[in-house]
PyMOL Python script that loads the backbone (N, CA, C, O; Angstrom):
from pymol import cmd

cmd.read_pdbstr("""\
ATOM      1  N   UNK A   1     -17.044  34.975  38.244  1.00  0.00           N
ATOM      2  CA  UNK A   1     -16.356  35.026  36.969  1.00  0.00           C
ATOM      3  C   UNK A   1     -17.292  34.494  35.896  1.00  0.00           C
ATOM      4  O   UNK A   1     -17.956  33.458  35.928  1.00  0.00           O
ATOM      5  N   UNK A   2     -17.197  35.556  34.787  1.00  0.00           N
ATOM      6  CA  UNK A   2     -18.144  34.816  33.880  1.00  0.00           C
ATOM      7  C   UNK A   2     -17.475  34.325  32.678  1.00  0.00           C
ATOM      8  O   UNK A   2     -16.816  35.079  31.963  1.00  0.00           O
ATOM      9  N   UNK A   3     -17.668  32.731  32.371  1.00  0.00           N
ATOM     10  CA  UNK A   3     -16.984  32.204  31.575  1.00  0.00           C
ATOM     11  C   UNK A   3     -17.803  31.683  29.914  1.00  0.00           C
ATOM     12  O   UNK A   3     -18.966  31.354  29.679  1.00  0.00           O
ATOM     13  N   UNK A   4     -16.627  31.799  29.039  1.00  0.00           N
ATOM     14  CA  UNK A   4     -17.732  32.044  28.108  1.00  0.00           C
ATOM     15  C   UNK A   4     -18.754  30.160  27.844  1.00  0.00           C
ATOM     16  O   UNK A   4     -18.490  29.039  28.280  1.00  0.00           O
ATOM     17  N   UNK A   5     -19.657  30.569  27.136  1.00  0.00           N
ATOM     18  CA  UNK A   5     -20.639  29.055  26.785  1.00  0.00           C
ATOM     19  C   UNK A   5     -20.720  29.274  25.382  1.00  0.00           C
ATOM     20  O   UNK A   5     -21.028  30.257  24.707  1.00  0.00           O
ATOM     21  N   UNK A   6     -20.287  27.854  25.052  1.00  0.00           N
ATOM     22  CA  UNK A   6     -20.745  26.834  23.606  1.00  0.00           C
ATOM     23  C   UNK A   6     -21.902  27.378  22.921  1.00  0.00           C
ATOM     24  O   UNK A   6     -22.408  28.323  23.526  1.00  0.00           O
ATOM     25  N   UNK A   7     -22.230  27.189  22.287  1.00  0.00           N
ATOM     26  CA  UNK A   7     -23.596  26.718  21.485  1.00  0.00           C
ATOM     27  C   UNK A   7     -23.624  25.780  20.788  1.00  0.00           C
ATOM     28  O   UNK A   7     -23.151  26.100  19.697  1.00  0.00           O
ATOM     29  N   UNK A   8     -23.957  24.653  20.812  1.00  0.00           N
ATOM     30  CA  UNK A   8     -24.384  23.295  19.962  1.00  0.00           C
ATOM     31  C   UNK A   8     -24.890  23.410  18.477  1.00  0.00           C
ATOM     32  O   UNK A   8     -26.026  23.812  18.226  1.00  0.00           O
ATOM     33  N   UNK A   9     -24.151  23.104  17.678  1.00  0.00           N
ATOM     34  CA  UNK A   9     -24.058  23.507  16.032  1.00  0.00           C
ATOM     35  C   UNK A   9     -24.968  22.152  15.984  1.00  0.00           C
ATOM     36  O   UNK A   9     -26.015  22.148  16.631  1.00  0.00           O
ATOM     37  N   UNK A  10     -24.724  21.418  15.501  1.00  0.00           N
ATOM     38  CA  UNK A  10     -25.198  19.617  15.522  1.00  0.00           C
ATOM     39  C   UNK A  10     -25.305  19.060  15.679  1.00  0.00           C
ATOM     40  O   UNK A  10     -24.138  18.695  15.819  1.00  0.00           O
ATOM     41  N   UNK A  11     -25.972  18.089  15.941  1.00  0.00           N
ATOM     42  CA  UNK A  11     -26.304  16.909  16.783  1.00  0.00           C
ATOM     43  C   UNK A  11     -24.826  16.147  16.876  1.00  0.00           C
ATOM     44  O   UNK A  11     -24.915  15.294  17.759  1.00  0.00           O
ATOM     45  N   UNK A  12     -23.671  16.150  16.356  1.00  0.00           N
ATOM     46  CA  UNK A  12     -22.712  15.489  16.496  1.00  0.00           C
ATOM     47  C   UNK A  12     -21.353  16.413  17.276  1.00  0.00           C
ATOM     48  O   UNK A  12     -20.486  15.944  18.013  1.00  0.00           O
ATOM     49  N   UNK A  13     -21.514  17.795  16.845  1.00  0.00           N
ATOM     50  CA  UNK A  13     -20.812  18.590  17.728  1.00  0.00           C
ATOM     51  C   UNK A  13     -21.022  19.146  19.324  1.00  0.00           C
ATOM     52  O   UNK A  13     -21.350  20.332  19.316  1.00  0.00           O
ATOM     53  N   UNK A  14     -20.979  18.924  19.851  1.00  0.00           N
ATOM     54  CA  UNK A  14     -21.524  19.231  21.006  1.00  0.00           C
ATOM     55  C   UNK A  14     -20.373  19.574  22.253  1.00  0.00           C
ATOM     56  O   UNK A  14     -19.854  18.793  23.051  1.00  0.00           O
ATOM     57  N   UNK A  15     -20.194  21.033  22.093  1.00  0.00           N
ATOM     58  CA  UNK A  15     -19.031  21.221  22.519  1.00  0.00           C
ATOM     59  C   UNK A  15     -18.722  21.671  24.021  1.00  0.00           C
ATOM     60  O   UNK A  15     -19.754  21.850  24.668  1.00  0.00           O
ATOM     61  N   UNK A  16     -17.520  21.896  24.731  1.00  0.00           N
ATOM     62  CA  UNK A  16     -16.973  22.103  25.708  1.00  0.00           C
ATOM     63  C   UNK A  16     -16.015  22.699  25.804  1.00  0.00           C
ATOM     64  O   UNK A  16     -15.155  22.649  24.925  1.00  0.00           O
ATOM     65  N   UNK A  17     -15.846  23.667  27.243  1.00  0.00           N
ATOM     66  CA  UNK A  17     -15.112  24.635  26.909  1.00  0.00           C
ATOM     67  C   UNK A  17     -14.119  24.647  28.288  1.00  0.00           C
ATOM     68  O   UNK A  17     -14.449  25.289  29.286  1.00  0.00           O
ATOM     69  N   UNK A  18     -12.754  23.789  28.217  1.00  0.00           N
ATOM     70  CA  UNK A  18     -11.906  23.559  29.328  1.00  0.00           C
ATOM     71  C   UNK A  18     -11.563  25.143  29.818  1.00  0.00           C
ATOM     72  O   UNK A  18     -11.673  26.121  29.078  1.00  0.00           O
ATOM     73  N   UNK A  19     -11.156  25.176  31.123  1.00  0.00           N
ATOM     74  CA  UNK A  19     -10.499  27.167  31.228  1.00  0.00           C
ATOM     75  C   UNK A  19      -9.628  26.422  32.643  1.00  0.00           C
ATOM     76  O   UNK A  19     -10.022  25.850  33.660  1.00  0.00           O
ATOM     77  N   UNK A  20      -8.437  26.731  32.159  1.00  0.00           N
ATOM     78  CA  UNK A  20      -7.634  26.855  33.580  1.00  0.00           C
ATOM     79  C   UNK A  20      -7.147  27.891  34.114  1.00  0.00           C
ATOM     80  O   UNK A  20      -6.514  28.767  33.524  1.00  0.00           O
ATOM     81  N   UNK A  21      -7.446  27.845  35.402  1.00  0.00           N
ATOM     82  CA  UNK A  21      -7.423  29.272  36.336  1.00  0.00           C
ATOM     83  C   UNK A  21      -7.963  30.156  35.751  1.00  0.00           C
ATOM     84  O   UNK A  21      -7.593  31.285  36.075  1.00  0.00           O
ATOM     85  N   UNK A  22      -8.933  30.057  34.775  1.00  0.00           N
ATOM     86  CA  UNK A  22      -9.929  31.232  34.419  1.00  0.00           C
ATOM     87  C   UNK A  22      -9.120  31.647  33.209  1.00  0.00           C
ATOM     88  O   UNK A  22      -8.876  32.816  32.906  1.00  0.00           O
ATOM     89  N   UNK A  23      -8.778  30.705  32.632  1.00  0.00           N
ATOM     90  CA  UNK A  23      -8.054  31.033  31.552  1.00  0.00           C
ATOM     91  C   UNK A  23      -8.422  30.370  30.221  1.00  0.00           C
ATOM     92  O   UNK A  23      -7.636  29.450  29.996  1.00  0.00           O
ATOM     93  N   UNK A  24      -9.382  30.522  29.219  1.00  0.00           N
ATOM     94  CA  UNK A  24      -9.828  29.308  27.918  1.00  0.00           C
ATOM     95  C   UNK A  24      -8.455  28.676  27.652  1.00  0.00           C
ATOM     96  O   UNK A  24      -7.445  29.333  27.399  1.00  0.00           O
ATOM     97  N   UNK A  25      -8.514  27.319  27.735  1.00  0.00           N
ATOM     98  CA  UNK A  25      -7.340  26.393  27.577  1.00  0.00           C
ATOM     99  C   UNK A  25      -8.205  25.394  26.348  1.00  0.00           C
ATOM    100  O   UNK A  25      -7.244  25.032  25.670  1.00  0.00           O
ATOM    101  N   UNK A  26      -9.045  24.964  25.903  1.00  0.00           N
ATOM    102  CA  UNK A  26      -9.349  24.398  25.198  1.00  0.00           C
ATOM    103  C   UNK A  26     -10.950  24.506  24.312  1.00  0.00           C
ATOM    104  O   UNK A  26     -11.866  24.826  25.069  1.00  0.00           O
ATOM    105  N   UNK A  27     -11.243  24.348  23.278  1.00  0.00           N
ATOM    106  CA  UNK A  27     -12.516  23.792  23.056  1.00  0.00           C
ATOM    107  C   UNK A  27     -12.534  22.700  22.421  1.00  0.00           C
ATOM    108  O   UNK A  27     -11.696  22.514  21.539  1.00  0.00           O
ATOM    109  N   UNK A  28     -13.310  21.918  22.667  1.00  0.00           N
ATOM    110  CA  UNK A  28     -13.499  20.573  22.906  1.00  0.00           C
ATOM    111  C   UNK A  28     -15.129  20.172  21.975  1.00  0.00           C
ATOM    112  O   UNK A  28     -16.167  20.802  22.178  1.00  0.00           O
ATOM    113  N   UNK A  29     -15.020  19.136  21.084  1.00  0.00           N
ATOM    114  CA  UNK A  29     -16.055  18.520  20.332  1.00  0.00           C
ATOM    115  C   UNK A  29     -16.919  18.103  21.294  1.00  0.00           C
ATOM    116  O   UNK A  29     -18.075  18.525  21.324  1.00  0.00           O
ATOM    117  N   UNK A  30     -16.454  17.250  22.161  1.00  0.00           N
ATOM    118  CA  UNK A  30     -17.284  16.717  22.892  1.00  0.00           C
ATOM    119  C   UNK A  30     -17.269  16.358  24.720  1.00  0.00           C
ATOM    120  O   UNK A  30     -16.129  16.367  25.184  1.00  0.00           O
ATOM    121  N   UNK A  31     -17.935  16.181  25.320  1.00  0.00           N
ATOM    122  CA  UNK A  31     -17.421  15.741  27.031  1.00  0.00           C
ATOM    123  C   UNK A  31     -16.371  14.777  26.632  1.00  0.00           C
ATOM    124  O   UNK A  31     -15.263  15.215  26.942  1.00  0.00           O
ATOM    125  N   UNK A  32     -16.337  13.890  26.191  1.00  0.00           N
ATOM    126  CA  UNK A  32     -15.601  12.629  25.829  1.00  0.00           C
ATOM    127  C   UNK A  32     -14.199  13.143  25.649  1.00  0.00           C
ATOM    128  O   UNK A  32     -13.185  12.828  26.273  1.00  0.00           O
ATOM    129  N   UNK A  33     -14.352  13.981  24.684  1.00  0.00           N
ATOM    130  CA  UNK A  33     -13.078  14.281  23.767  1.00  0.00           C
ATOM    131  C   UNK A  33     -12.336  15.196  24.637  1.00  0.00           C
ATOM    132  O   UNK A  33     -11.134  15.328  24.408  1.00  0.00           O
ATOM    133  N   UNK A  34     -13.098  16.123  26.006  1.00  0.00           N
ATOM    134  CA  UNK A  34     -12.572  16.901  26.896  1.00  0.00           C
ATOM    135  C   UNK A  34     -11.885  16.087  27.959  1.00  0.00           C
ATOM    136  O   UNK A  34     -10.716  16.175  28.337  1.00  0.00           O
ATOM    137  N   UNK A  35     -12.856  15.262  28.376  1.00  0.00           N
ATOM    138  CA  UNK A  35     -11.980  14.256  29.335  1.00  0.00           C
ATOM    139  C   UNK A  35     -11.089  13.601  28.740  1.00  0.00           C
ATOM    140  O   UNK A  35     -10.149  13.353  29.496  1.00  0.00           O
ATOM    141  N   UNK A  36     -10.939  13.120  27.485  1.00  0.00           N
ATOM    142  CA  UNK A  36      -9.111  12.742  26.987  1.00  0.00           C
ATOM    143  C   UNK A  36      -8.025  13.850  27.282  1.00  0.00           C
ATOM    144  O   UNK A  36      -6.955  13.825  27.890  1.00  0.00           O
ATOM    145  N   UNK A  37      -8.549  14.584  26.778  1.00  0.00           N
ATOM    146  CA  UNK A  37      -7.246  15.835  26.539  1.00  0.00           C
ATOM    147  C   UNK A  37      -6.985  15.672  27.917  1.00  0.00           C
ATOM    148  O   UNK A  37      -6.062  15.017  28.401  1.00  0.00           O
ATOM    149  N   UNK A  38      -8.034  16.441  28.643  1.00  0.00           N
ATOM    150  CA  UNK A  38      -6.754  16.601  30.176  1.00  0.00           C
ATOM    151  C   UNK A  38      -6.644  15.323  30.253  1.00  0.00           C
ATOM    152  O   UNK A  38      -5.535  15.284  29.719  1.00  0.00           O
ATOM    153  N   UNK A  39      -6.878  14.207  30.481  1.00  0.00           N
ATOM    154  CA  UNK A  39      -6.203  12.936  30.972  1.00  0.00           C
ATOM    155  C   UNK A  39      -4.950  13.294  30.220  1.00  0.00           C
ATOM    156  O   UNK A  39      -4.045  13.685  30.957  1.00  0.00           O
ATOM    157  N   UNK A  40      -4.712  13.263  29.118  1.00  0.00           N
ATOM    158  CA  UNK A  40      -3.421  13.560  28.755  1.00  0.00           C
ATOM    159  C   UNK A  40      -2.133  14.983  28.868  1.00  0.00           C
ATOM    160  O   UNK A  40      -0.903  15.001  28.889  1.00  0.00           O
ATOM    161  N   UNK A  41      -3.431  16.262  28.931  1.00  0.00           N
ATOM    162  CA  UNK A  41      -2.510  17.384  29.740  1.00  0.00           C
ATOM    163  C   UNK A  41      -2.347  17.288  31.150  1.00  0.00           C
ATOM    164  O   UNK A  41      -1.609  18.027  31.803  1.00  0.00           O
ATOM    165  N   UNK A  42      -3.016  16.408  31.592  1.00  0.00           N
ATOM    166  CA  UNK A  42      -2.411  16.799  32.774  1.00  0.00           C
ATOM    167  C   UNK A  42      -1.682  15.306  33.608  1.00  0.00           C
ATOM    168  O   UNK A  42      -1.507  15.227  34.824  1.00  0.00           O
ATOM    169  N   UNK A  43      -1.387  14.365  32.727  1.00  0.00           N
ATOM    170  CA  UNK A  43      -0.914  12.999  33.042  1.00  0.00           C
ATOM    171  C   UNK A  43      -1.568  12.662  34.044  1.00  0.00           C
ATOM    172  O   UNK A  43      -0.894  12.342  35.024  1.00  0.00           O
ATOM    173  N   UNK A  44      -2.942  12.612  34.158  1.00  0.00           N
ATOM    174  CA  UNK A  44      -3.217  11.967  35.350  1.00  0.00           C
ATOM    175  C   UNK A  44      -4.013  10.610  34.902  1.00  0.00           C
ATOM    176  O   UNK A  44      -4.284  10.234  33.761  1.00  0.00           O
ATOM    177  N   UNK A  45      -4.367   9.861  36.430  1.00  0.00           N
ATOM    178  CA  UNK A  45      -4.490   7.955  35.517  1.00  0.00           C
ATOM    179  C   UNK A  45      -6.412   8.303  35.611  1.00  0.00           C
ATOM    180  O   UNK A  45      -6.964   7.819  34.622  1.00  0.00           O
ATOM    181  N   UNK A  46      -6.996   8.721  36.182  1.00  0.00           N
ATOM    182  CA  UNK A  46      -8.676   9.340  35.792  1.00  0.00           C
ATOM    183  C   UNK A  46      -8.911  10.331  34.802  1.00  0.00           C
ATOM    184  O   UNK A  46      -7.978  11.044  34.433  1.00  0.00           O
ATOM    185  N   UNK A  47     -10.170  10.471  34.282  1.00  0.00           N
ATOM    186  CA  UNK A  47     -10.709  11.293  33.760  1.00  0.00           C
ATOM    187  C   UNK A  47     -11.796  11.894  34.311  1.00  0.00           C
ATOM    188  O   UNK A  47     -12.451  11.261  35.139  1.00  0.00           O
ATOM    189  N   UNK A  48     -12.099  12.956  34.017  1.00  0.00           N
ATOM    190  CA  UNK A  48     -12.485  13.981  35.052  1.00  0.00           C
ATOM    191  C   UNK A  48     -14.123  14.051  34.074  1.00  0.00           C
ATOM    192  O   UNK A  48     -14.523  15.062  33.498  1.00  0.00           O
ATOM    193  N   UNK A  49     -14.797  12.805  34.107  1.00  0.00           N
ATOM    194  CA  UNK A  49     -16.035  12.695  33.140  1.00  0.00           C
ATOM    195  C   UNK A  49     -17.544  13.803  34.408  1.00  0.00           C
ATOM    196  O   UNK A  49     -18.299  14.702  34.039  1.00  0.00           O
ATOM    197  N   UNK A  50     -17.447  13.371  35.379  1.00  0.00           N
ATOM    198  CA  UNK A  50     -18.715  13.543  36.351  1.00  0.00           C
ATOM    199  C   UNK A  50     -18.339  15.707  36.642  1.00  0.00           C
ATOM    200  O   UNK A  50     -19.236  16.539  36.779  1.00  0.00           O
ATOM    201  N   UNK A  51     -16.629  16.051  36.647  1.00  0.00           N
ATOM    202  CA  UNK A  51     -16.816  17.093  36.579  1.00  0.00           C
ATOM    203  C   UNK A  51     -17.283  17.934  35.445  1.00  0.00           C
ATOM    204  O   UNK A  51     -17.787  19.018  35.739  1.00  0.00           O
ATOM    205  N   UNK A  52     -17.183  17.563  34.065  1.00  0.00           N
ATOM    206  CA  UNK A  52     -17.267  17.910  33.145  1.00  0.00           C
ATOM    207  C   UNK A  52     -18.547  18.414  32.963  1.00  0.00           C
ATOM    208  O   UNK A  52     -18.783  19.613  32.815  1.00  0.00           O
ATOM    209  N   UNK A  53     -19.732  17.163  32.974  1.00  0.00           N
ATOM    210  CA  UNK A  53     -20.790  16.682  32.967  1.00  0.00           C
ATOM    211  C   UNK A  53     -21.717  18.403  34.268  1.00  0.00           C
ATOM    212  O   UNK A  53     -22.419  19.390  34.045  1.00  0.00           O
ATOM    213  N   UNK A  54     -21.143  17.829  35.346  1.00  0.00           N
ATOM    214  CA  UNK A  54     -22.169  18.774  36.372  1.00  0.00           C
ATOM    215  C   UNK A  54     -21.365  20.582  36.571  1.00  0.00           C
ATOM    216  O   UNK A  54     -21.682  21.491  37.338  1.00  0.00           O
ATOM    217  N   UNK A  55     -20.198  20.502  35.451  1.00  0.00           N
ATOM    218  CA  UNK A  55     -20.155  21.965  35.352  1.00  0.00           C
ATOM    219  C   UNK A  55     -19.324  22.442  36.882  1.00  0.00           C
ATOM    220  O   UNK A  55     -19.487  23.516  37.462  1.00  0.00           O
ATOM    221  N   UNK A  56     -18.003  20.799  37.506  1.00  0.00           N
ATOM    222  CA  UNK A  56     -17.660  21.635  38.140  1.00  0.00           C
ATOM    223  C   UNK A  56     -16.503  21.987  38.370  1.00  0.00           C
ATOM    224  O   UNK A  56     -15.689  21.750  37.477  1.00  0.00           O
ATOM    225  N   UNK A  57     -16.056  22.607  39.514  1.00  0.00           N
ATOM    226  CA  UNK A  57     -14.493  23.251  39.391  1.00  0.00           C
ATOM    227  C   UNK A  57     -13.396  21.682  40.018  1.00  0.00           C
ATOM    228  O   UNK A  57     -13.596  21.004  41.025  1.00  0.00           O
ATOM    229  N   UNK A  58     -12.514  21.564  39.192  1.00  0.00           N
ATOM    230  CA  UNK A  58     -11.550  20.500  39.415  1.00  0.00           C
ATOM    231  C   UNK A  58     -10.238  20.641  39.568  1.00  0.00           C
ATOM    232  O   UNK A  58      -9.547  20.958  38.599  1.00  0.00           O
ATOM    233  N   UNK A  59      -9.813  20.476  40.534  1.00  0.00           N
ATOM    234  CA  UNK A  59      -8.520  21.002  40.923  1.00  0.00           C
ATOM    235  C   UNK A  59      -7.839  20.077  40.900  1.00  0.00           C
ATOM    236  O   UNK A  59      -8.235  19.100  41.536  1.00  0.00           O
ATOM    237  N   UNK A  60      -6.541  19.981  40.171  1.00  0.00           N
ATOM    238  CA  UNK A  60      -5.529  18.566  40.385  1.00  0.00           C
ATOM    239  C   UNK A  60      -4.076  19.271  40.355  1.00  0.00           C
ATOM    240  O   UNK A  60      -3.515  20.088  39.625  1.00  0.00           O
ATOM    241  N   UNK A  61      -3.842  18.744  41.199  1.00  0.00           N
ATOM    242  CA  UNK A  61      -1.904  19.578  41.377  1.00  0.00           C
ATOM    243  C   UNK A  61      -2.277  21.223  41.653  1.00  0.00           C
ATOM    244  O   UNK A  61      -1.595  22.058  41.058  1.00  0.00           O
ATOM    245  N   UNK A  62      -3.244  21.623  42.457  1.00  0.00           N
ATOM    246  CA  UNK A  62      -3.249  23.122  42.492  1.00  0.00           C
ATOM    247  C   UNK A  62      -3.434  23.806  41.517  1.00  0.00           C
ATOM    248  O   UNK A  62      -2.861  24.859  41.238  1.00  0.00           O
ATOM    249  N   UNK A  63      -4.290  23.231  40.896  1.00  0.00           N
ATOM    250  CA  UNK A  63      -4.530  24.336  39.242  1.00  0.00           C
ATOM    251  C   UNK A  63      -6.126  24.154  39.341  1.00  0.00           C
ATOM    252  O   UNK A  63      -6.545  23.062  39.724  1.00  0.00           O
ATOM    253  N   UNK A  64      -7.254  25.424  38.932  1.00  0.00           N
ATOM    254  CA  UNK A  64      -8.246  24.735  38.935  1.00  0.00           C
ATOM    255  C   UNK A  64      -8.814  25.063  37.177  1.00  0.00           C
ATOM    256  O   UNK A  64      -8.554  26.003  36.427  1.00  0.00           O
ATOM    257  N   UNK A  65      -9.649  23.864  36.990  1.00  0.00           N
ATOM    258  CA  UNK A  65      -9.998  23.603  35.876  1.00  0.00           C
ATOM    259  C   UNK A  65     -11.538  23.659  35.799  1.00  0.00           C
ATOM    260  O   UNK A  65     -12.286  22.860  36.363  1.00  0.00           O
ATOM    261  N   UNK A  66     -11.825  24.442  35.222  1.00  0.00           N
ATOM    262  CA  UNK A  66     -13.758  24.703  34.725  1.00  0.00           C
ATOM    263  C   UNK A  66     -14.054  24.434  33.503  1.00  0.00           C
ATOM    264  O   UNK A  66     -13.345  24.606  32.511  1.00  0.00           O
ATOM    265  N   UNK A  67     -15.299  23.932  33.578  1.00  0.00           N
ATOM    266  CA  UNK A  67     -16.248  23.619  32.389  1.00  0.00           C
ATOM    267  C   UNK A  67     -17.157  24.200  31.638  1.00  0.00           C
ATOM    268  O   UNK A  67     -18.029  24.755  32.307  1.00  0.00           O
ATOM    269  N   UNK A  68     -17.297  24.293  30.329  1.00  0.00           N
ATOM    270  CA  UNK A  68     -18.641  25.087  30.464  1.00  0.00           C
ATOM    271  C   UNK A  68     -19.210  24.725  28.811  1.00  0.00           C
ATOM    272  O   UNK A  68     -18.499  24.739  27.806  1.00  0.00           O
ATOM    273  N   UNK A  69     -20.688  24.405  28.871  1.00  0.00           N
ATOM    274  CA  UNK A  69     -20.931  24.000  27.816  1.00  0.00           C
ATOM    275  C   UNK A  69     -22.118  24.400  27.897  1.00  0.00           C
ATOM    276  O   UNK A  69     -22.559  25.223  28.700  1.00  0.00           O
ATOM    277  N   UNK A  70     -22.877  23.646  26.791  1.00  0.00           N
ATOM    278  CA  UNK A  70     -24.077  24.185  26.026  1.00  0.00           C
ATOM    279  C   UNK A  70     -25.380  23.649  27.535  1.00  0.00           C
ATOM    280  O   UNK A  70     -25.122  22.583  28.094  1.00  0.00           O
ATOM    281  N   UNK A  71     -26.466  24.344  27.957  1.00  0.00           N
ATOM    282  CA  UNK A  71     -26.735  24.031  28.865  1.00  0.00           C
ATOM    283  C   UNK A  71     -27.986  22.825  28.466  1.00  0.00           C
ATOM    284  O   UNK A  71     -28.629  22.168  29.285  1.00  0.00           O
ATOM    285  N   UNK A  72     -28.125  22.759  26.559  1.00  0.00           N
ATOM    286  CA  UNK A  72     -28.913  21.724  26.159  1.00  0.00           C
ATOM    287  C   UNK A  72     -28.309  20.317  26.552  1.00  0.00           C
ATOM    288  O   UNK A  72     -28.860  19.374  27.120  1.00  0.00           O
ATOM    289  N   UNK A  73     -26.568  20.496  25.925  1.00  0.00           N
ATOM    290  CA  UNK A  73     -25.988  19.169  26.008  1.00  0.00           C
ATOM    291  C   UNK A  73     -25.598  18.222  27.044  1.00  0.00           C
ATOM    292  O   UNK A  73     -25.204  17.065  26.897  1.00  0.00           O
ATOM    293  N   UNK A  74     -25.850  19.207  28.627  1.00  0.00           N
ATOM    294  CA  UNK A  74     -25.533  19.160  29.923  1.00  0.00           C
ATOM    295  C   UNK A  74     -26.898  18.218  30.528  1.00  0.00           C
ATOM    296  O   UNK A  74     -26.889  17.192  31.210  1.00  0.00           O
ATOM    297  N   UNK A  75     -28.039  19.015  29.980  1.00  0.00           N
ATOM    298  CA  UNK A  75     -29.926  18.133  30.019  1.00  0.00           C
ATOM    299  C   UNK A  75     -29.448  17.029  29.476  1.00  0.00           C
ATOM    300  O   UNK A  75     -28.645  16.396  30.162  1.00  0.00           O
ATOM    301  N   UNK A  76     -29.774  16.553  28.238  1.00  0.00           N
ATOM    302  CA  UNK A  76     -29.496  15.718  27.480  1.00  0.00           C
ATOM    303  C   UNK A  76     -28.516  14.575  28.154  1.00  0.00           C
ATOM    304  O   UNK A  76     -28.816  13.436  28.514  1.00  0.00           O
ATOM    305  N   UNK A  77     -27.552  15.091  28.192  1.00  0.00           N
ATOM    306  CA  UNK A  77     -26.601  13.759  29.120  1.00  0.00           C
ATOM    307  C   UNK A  77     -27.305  13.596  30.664  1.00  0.00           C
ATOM    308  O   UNK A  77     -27.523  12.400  30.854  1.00  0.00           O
ATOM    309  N   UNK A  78     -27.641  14.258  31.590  1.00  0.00           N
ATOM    310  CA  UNK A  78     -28.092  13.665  32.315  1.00  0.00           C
ATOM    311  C   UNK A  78     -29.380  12.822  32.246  1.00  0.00           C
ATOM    312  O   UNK A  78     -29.633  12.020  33.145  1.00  0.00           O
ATOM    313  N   UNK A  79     -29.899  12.930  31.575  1.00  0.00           N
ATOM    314  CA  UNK A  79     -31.244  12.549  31.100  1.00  0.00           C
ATOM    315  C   UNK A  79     -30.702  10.526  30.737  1.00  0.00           C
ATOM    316  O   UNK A  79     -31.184   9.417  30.968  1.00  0.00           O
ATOM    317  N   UNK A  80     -29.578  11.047  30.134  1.00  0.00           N
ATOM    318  CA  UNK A  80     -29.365   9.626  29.613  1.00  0.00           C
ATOM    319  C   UNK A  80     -28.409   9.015  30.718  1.00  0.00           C
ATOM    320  O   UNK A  80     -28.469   7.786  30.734  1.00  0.00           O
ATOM    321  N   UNK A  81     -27.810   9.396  31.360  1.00  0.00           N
ATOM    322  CA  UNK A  81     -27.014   9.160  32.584  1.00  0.00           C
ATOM    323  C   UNK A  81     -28.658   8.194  33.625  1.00  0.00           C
ATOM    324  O   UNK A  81     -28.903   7.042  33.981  1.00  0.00           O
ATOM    325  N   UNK A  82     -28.966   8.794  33.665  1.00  0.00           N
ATOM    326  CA  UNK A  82     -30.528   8.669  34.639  1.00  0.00           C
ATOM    327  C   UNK A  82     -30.867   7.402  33.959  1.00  0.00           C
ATOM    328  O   UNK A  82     -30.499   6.341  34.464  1.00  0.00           O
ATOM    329  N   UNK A  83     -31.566   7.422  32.808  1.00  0.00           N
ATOM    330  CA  UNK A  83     -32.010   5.967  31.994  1.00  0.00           C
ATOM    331  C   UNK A  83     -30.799   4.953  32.503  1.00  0.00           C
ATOM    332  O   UNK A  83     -31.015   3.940  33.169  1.00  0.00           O
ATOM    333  N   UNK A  84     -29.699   5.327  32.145  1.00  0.00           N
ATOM    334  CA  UNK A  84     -28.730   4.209  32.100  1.00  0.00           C
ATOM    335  C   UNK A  84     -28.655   3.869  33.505  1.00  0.00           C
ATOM    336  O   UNK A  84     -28.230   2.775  33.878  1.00  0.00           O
ATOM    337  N   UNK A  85     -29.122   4.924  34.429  1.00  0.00           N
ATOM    338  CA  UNK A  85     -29.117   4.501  36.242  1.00  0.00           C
ATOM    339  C   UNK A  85     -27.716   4.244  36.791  1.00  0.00           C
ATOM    340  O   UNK A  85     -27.376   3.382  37.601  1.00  0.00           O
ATOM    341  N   UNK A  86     -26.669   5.551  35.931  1.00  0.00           N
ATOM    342  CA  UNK A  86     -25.085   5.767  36.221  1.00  0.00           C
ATOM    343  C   UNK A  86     -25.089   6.997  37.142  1.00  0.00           C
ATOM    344  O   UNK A  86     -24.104   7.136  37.867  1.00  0.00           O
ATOM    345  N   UNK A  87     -26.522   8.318  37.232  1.00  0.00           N
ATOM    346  CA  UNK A  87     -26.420   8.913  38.052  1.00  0.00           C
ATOM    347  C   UNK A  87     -26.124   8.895  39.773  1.00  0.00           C
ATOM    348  O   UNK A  87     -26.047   7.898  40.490  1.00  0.00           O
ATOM    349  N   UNK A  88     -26.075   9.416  39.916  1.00  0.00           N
ATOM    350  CA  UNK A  88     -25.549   9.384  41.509  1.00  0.00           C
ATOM    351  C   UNK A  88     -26.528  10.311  42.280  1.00  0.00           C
ATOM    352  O   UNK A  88     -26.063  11.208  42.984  1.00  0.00           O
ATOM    353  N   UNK A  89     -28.051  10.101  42.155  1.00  0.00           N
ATOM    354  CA  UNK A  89     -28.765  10.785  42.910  1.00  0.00           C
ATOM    355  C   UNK A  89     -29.507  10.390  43.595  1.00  0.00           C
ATOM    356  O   UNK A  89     -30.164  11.154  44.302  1.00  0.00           O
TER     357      UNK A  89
END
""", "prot")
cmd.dss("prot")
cmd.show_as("cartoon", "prot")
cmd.util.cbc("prot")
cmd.orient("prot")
C-alpha cells in the first residue's frame, strides 16, 4: 500500500501523517503533536512516540495505525535520538 508522504515546509513544521486501516486520519505538525492526538483518540495511557519515529504499523484494540513522514525529519530525529543515547540499537 502506498501511503501518501509530507514534505517539510520549515524548520518548525515538520509534519506527520496518521492513516488508520489505510485510511488518512490525520496530519500532524509534528511527531510530538501526533503522539498526543492518538493518546487522546484512542484513550490509551502510552504514546506511541518509537512507532511514529521508525515508520511503524501500530495496532491497539485491532485497528492498525501507520505513519508516514518526511524521510528528512525521520534522519534528523534519529540522529538526535543517538546523541541523546535514547536509541535502542
Amino acid at each position: 500500500m502506498h501511503l501518501r508522504k509530507p514534505i517539510v515546509v520549515n524548520k518548525t513544521y515538520k509534519p506527520v501523517l496518521i492513516f488508520k486501516d489505510g485510511v488518512e486520519l490525520k496530519e500532524c505538525a509534528s511527531i510530538q503533536e501526533a503522539a498526543h492526538y492518538l493518546k487522546g483518540h484512542t484513550l490509551c495511557t502510552a504514546m506511541p512516540y518509537r512507532h511514529i519515529i521508525f515508520d511503524e504499523t501500530w495496532i491497539y484494540e485491532g485497528i492498525r495505525y501507520r505513519f508516514t513522514t518526511d524521510p528528512e525529519v525521520k534522519k534528523e530525529k534519529l540522529k538526535e535520538m543517538k546523541i541523546q543515547k535514547k536509541a535502542l540499537f
